[in-house]
PyMOL CGO cylinders between C-alpha atoms (Angstrom):
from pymol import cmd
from pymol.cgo import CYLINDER

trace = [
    CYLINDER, 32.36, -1.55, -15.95, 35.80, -2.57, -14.20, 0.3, 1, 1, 1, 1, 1, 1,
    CYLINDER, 35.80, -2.57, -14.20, 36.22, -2.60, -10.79, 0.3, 1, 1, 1, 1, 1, 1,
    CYLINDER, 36.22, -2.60, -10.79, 39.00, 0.55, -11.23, 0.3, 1, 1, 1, 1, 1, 1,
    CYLINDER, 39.00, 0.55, -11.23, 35.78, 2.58, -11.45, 0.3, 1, 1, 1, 1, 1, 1,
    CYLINDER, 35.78, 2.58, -11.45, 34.63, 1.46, -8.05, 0.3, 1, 1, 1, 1, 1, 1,
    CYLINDER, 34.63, 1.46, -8.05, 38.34, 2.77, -6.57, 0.3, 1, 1, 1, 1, 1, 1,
    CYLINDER, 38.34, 2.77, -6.57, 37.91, 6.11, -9.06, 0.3, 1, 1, 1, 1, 1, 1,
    CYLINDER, 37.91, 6.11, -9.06, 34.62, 6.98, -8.12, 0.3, 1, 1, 1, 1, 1, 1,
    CYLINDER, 34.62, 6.98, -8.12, 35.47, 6.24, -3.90, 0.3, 1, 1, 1, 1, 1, 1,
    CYLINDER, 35.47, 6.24, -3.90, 38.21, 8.47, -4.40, 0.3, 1, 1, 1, 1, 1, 1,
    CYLINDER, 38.21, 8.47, -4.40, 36.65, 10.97, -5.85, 0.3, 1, 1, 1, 1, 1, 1,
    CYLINDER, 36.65, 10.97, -5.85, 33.32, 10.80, -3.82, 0.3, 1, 1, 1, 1, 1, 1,
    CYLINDER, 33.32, 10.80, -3.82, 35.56, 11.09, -0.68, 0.3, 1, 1, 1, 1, 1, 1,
    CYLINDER, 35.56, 11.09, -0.68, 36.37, 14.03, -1.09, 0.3, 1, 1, 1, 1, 1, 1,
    CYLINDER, 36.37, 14.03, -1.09, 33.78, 15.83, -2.57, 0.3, 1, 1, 1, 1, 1, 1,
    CYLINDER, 33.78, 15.83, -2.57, 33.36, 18.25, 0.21, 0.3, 1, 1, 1, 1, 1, 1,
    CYLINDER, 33.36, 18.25, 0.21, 37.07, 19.29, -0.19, 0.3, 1, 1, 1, 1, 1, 1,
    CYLINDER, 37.07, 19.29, -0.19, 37.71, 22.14, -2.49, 0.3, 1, 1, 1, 1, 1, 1,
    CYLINDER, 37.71, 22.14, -2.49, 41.10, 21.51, -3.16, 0.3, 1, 1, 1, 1, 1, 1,
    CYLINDER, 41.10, 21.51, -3.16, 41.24, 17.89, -4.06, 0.3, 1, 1, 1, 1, 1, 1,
    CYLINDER, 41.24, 17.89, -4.06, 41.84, 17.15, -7.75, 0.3, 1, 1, 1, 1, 1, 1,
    CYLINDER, 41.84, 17.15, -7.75, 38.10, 14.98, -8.28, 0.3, 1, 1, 1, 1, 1, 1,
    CYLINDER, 38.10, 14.98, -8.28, 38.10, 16.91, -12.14, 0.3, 1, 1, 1, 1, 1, 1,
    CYLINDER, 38.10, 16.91, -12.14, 41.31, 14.58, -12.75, 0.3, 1, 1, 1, 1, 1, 1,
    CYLINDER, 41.31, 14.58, -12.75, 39.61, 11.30, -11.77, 0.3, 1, 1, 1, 1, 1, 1,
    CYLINDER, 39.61, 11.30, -11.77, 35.73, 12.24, -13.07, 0.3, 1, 1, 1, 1, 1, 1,
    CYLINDER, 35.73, 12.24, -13.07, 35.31, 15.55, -16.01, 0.3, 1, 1, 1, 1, 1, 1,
    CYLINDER, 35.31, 15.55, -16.01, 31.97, 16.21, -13.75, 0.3, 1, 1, 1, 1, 1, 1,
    CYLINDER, 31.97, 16.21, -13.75, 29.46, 18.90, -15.73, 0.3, 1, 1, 1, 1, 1, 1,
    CYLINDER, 29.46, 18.90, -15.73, 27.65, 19.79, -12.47, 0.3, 1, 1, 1, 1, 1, 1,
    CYLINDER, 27.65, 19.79, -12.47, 25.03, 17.27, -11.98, 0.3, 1, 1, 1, 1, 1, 1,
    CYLINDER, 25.03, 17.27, -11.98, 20.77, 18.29, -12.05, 0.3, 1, 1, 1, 1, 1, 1,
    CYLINDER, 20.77, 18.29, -12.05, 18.65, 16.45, -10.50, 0.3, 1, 1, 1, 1, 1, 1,
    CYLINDER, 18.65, 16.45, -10.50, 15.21, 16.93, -12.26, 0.3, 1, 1, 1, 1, 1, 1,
    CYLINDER, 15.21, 16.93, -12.26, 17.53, 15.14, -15.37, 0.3, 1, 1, 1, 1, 1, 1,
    CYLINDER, 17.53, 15.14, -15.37, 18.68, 12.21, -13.14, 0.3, 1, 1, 1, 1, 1, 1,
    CYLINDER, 18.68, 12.21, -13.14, 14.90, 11.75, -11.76, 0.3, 1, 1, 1, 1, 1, 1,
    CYLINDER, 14.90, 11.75, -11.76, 13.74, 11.58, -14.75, 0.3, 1, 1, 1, 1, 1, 1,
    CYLINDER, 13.74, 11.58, -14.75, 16.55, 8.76, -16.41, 0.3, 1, 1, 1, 1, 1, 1,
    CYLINDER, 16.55, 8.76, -16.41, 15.81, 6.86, -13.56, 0.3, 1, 1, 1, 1, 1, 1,
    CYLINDER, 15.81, 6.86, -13.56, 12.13, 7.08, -13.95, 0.3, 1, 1, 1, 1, 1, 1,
    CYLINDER, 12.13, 7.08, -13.95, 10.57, 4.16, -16.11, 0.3, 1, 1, 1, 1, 1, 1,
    CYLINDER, 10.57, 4.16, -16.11, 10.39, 0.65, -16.50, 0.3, 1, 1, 1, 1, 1, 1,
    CYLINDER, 10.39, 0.65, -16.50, 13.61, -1.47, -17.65, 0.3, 1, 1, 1, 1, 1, 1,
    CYLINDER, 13.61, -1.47, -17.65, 14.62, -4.97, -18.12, 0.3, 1, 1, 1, 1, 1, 1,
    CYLINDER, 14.62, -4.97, -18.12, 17.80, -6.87, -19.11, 0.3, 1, 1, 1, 1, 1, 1,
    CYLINDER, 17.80, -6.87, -19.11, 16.53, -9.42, -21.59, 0.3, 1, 1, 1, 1, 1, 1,
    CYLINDER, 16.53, -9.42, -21.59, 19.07, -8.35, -24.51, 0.3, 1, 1, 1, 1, 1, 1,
    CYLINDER, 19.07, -8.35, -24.51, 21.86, -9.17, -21.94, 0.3, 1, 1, 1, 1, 1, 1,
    CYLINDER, 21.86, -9.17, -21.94, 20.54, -12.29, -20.46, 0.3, 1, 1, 1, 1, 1, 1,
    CYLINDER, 20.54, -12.29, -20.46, 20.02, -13.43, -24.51, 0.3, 1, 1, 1, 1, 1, 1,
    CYLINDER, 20.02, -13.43, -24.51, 23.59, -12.98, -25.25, 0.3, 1, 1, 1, 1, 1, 1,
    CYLINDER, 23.59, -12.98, -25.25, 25.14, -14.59, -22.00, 0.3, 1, 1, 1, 1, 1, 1,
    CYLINDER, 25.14, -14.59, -22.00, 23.37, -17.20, -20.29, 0.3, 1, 1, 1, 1, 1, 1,
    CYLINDER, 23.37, -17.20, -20.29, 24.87, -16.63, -17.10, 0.3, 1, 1, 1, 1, 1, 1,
    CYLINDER, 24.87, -16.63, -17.10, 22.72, -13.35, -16.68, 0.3, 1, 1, 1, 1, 1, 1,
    CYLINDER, 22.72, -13.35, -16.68, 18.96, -13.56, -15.69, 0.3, 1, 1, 1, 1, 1, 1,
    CYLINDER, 18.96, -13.56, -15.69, 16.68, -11.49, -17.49, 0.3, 1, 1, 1, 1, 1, 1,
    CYLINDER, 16.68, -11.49, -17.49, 15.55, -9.51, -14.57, 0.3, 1, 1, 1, 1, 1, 1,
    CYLINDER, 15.55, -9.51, -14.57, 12.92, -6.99, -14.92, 0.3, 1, 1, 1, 1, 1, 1,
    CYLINDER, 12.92, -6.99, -14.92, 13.11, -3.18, -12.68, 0.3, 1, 1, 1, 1, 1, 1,
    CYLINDER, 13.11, -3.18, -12.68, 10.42, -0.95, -12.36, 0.3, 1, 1, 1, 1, 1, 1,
    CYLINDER, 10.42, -0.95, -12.36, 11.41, 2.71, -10.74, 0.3, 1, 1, 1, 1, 1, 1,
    CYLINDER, 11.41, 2.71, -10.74, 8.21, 4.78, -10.57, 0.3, 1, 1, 1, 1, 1, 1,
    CYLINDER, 8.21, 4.78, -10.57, 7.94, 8.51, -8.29, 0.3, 1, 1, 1, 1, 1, 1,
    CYLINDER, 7.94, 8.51, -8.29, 5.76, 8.80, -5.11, 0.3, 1, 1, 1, 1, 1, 1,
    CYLINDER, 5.76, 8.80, -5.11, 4.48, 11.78, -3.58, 0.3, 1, 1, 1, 1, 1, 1,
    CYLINDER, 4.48, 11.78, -3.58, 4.98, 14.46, -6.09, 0.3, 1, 1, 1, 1, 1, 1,
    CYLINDER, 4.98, 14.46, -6.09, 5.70, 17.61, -4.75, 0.3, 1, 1, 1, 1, 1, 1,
    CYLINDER, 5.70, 17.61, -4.75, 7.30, 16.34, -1.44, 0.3, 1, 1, 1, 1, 1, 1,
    CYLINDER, 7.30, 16.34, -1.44, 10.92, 15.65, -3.09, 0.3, 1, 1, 1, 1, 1, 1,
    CYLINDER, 10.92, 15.65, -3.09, 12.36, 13.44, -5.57, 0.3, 1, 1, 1, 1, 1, 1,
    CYLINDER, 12.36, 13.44, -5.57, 11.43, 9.72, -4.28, 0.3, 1, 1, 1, 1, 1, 1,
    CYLINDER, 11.43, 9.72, -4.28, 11.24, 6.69, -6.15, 0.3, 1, 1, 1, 1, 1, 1,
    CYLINDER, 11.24, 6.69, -6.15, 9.30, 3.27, -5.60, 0.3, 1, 1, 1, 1, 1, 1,
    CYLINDER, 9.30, 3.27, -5.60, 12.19, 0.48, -7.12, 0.3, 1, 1, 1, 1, 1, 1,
    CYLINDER, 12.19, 0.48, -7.12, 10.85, -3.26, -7.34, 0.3, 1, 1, 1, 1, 1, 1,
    CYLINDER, 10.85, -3.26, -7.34, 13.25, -5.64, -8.94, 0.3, 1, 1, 1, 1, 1, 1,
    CYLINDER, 13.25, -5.64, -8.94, 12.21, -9.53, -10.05, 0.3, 1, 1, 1, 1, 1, 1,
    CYLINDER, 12.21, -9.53, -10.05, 13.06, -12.31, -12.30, 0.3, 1, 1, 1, 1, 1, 1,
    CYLINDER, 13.06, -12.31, -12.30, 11.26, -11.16, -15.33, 0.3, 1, 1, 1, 1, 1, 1,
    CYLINDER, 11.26, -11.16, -15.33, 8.77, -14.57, -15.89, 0.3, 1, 1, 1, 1, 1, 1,
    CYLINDER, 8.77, -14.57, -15.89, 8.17, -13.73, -12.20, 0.3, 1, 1, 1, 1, 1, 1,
    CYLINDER, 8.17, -13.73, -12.20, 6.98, -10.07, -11.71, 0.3, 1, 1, 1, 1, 1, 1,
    CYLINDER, 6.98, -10.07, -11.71, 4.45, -10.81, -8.72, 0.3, 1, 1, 1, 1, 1, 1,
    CYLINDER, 4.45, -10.81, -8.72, 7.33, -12.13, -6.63, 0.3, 1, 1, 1, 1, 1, 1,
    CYLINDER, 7.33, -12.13, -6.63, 10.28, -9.40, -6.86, 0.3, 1, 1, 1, 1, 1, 1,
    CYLINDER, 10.28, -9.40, -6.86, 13.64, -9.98, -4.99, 0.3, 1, 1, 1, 1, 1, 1,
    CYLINDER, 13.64, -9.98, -4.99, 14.05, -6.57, -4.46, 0.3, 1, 1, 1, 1, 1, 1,
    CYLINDER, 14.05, -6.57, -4.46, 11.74, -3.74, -3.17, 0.3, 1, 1, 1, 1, 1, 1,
    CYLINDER, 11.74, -3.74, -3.17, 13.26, -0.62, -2.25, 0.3, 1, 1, 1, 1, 1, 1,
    CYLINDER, 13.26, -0.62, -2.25, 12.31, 3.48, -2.24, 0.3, 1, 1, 1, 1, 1, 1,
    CYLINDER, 12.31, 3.48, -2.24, 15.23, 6.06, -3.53, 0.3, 1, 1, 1, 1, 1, 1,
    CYLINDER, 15.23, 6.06, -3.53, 15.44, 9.32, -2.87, 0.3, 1, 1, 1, 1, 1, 1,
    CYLINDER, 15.44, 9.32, -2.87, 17.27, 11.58, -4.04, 0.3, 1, 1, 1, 1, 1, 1,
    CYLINDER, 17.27, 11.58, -4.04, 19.65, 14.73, -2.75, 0.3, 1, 1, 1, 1, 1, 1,
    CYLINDER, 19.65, 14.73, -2.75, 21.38, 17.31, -4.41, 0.3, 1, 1, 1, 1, 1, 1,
    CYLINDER, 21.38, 17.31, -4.41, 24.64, 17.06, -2.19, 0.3, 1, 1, 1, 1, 1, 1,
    CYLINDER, 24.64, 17.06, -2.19, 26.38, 20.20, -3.96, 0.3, 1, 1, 1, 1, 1, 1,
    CYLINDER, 26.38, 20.20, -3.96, 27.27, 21.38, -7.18, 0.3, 1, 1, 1, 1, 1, 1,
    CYLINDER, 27.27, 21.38, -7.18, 28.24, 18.05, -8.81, 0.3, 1, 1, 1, 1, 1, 1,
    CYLINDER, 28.24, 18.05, -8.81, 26.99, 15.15, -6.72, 0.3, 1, 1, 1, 1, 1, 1,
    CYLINDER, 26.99, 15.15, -6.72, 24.19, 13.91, -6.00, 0.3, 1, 1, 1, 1, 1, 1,
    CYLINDER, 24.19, 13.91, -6.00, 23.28, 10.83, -3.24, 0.3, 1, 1, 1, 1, 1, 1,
    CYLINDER, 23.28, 10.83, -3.24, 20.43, 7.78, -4.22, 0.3, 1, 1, 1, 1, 1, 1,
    CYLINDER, 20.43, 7.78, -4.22, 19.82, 7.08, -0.50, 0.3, 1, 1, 1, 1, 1, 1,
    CYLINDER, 19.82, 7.08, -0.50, 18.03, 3.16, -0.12, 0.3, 1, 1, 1, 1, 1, 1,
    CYLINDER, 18.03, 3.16, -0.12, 15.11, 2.61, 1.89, 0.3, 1, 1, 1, 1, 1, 1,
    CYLINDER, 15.11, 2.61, 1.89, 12.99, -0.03, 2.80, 0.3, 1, 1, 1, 1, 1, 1,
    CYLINDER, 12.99, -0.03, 2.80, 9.45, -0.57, 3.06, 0.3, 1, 1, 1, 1, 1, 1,
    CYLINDER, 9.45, -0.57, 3.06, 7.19, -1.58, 6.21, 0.3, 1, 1, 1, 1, 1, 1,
    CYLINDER, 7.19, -1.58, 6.21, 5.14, -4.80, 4.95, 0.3, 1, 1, 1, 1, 1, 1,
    CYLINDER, 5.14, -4.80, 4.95, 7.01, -5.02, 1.49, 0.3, 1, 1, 1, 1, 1, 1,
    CYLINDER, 7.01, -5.02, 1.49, 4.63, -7.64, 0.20, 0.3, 1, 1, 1, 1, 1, 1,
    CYLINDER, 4.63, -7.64, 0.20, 1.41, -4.72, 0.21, 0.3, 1, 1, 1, 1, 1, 1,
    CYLINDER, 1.41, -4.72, 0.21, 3.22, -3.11, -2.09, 0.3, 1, 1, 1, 1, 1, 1,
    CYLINDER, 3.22, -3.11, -2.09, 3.97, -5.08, -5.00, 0.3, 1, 1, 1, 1, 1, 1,
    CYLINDER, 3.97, -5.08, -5.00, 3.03, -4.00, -8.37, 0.3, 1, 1, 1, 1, 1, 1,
    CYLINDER, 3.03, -4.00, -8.37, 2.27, -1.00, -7.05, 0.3, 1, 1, 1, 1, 1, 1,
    CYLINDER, 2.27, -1.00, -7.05, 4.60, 0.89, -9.58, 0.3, 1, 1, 1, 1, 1, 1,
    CYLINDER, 4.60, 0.89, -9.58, 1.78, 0.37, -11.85, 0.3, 1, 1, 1, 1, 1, 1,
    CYLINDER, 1.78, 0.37, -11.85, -0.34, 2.90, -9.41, 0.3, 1, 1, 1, 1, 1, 1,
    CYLINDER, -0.34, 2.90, -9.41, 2.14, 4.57, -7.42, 0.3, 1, 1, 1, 1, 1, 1,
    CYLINDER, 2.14, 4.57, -7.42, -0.70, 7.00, -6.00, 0.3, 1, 1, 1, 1, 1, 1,
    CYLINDER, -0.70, 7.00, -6.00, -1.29, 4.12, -3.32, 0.3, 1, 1, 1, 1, 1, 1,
    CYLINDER, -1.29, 4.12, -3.32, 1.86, 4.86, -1.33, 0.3, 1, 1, 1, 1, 1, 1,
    CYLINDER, 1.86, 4.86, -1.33, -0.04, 8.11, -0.17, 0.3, 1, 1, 1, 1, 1, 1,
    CYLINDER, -0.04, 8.11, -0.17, -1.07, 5.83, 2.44, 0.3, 1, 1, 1, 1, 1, 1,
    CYLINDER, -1.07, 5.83, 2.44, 2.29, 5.71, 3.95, 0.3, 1, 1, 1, 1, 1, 1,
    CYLINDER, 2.29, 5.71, 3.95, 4.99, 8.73, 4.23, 0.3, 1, 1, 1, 1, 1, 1,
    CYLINDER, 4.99, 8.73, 4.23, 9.02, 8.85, 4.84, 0.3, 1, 1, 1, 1, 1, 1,
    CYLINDER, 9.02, 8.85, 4.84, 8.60, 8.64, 7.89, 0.3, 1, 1, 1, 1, 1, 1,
    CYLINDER, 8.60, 8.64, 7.89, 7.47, 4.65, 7.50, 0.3, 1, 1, 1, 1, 1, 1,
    CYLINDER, 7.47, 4.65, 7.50, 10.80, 4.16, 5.74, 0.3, 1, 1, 1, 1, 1, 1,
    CYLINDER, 10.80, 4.16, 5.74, 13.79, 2.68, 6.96, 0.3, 1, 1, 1, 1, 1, 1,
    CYLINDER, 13.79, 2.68, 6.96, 16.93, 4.11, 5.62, 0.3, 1, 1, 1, 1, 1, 1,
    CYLINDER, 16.93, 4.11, 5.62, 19.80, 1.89, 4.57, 0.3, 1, 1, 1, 1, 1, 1,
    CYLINDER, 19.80, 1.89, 4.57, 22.46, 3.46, 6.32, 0.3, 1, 1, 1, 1, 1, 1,
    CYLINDER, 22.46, 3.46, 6.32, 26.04, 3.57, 3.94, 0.3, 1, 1, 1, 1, 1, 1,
    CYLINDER, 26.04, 3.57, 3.94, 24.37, 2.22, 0.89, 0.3, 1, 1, 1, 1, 1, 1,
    CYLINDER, 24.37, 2.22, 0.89, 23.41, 5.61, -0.51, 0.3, 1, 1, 1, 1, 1, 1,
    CYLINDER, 23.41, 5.61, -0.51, 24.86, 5.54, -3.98, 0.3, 1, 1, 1, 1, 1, 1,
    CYLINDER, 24.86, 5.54, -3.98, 26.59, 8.79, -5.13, 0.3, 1, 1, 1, 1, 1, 1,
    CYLINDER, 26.59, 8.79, -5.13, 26.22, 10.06, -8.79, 0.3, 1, 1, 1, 1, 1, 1,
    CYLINDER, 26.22, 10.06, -8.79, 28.21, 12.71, -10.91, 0.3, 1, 1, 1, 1, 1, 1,
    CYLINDER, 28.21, 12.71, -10.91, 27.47, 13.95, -14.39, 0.3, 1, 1, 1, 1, 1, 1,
    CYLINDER, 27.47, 13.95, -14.39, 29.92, 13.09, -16.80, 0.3, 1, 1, 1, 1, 1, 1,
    CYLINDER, 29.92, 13.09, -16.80, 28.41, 14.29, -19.89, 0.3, 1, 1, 1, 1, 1, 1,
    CYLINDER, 28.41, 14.29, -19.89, 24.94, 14.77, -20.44, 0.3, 1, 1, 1, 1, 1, 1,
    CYLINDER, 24.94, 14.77, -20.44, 22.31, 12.27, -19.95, 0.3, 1, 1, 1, 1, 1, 1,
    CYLINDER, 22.31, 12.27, -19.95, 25.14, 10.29, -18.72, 0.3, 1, 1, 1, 1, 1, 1,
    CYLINDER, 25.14, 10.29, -18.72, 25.46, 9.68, -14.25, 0.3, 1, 1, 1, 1, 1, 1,
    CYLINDER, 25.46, 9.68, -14.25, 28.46, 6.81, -12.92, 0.3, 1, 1, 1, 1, 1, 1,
    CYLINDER, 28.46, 6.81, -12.92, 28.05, 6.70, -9.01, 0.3, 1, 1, 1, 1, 1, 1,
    CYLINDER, 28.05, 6.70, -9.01, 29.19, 3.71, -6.19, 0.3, 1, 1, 1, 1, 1, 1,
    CYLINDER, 29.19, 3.71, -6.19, 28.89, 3.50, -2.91, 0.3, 1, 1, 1, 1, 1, 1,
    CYLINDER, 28.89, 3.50, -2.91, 31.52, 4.15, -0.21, 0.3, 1, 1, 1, 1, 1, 1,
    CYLINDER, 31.52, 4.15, -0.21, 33.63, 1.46, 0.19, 0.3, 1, 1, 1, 1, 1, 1,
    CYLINDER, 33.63, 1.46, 0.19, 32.41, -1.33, 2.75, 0.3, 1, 1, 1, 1, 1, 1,
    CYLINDER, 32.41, -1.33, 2.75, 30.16, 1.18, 3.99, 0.3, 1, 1, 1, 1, 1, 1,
    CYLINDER, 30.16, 1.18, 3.99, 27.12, -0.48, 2.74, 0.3, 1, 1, 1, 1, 1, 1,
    CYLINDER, 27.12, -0.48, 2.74, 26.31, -3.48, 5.77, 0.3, 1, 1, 1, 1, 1, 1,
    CYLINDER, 26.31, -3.48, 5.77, 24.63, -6.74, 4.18, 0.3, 1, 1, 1, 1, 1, 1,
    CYLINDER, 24.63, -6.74, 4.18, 24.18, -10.19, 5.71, 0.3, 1, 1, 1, 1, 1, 1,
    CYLINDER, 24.18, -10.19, 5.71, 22.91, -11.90, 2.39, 0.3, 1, 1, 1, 1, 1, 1,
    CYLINDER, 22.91, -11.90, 2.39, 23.88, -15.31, 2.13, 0.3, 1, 1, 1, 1, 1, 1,
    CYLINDER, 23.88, -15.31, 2.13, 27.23, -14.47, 4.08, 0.3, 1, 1, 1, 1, 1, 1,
    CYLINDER, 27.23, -14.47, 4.08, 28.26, -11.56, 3.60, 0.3, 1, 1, 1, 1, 1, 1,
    CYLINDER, 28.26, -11.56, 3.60, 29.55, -8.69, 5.56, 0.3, 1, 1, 1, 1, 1, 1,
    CYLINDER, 29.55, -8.69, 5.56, 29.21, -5.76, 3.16, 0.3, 1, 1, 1, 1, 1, 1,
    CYLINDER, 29.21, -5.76, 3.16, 27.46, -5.13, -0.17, 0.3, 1, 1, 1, 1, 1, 1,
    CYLINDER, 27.46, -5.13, -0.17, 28.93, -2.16, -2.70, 0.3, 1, 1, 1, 1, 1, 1,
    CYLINDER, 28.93, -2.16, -2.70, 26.98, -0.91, -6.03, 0.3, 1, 1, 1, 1, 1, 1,
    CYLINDER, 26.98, -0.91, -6.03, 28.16, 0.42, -8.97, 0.3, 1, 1, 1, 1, 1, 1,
    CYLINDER, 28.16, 0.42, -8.97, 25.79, 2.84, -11.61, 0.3, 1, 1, 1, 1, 1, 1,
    CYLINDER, 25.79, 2.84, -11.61, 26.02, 3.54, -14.74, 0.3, 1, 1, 1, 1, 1, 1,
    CYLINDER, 26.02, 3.54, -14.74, 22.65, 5.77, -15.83, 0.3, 1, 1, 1, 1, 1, 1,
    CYLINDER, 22.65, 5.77, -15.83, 22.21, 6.81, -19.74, 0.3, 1, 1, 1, 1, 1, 1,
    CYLINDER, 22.21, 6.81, -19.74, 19.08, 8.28, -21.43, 0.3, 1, 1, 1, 1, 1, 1,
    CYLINDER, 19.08, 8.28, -21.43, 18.06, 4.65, -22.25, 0.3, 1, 1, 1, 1, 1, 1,
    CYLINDER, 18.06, 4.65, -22.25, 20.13, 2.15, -20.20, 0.3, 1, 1, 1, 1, 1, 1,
    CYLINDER, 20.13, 2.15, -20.20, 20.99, 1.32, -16.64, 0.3, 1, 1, 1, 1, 1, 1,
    CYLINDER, 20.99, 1.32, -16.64, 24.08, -0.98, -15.79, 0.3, 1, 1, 1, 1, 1, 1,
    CYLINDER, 24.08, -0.98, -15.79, 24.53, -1.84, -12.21, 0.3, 1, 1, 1, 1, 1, 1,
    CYLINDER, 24.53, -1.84, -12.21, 26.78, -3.89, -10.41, 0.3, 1, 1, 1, 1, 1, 1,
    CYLINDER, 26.78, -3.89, -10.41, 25.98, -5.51, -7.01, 0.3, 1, 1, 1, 1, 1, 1,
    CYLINDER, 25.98, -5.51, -7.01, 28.05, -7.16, -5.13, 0.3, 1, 1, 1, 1, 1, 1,
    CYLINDER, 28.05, -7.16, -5.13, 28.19, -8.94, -1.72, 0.3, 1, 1, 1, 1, 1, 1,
    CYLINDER, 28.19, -8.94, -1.72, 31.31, -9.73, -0.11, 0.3, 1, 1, 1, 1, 1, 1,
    CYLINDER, 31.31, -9.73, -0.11, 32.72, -11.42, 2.94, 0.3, 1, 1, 1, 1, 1, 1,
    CYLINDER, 32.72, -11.42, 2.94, 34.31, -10.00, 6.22, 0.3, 1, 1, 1, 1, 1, 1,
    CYLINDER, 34.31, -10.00, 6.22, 37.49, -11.18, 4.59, 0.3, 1, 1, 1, 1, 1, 1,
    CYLINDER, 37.49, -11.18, 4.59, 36.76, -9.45, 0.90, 0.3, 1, 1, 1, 1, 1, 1,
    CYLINDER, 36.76, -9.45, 0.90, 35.33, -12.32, -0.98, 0.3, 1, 1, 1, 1, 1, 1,
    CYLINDER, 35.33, -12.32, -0.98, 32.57, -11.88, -3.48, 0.3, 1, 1, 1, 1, 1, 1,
    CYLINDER, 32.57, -11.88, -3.48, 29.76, -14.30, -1.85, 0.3, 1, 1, 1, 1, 1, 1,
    CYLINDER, 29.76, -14.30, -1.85, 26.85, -13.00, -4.36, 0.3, 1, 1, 1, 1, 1, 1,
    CYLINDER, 26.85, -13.00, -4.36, 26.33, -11.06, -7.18, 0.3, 1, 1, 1, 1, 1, 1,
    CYLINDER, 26.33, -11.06, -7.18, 27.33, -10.91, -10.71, 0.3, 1, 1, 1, 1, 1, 1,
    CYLINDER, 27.33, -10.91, -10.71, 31.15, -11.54, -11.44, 0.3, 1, 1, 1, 1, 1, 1,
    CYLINDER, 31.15, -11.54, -11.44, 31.99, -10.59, -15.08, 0.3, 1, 1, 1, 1, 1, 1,
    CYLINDER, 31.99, -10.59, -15.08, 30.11, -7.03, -14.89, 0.3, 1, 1, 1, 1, 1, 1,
    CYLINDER, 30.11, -7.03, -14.89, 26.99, -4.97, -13.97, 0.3, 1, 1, 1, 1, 1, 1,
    CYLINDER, 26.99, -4.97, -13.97, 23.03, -6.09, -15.13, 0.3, 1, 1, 1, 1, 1, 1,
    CYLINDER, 23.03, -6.09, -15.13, 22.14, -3.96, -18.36, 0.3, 1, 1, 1, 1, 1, 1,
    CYLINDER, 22.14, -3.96, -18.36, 18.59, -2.68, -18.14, 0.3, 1, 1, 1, 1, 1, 1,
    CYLINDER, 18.59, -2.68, -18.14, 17.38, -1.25, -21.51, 0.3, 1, 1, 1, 1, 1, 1,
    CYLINDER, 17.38, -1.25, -21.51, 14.55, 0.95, -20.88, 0.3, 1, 1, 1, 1, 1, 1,
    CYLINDER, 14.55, 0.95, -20.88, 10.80, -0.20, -22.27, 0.3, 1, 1, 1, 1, 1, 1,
    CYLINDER, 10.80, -0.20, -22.27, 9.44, 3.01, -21.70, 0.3, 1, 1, 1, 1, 1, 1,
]
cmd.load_cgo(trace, "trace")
């Protein structure tokens, strides 16, 4: 992925809920359905293949299970270093919204007491214990997908929208690339002045799907 798609997809993500903007000319959307997206998301991943061809990615597992059936389309997401599963870096709920006809927002949550909840993907019935209400939204770091093709979602964030503080930085912004059998995401956190101050620098993580 090149950083053009970041500016692409912004552009046309801005101005999704104008009618007479000219989004077809930057993304050939299908219409986007999100039982088909739930379900590419749903499953567990890693990036071992990449990390095995250039040592300057970690072979990072992600696990993205759904919780409470029947009350929308929610997903438990807990990211680690994959010889270190029982301490992730990243724990996180999705949900998401159809937004209209071709988009479709991955808003970011957190959890109260993160640390309860690890492994829990393995028995995602336990997070009946909790509801939506416990979560804390990520405000601006929604990521917002559009069909391309089928079985194939690109979204991003909106622009510096997404607030961080990791190790410096001012903003963070996400790239997505979702097939039947891969994910490829791009994180990024950057300074108040624009710098990259984390994050992979040649391209997105490459998740092949285990199952």
């Amino acid at each position: 992925m090149k950083k053009t798609l970041l500016l692409a997809l912004l552009i046309a993500f801005g101005s999704c809920k104008n009618k007479d903007t000219k989004t077809e000319d930057i993304l050939e959307s299908k219409g986007a359905d999100i039982e088909e997206l739930f379900a590419m998301m749903h499953g567990s991943f890693n990036s071992e293949k990449q990390a095995e061809a250039d040592s300057t990615y970690y072979n990072i597992s992600l696990h993205m299970y759904p919780i409470w059936p029947g009350d929308g389309f929610y997903l438990y997401v807990e990211q680690a270093i994959n010889e270190m599963q029982n301490k992730p870096y990243r724990q996180r709920v999705y949900e998401l919204k159809q937004l209209n006809d071709s988009v479709i927002s991955s808003a970011v949550y957190t959890l109260p007491n993160d640390s309860l909840w690890i492994g829990k993907w393995r028995t995602p019935q336990a997070f009946d214990s909790i509801s939506a209400s416990d979560l804390v939204a990520r405000d601006g770091c929604a990521v917002l997908m559009k069909r391309n093709e089928d079985n194939y979602y690109q979204g991003a964030t909106h622009e510096n929208a997404c607030k961080s503080t990791l190790r410096g930085a001012s903003y963070a912004t996400s790239i997505v690339e979702i097939t039947a059998n891969k994910i490829e995401s791009w994180d990024q956190g950057f300074d108040a002045e624009g710098k990259q101050v984390w994050g992979a620098e040649k391209g997105g993580y490459i998740f092949d799907r285990l199952k």
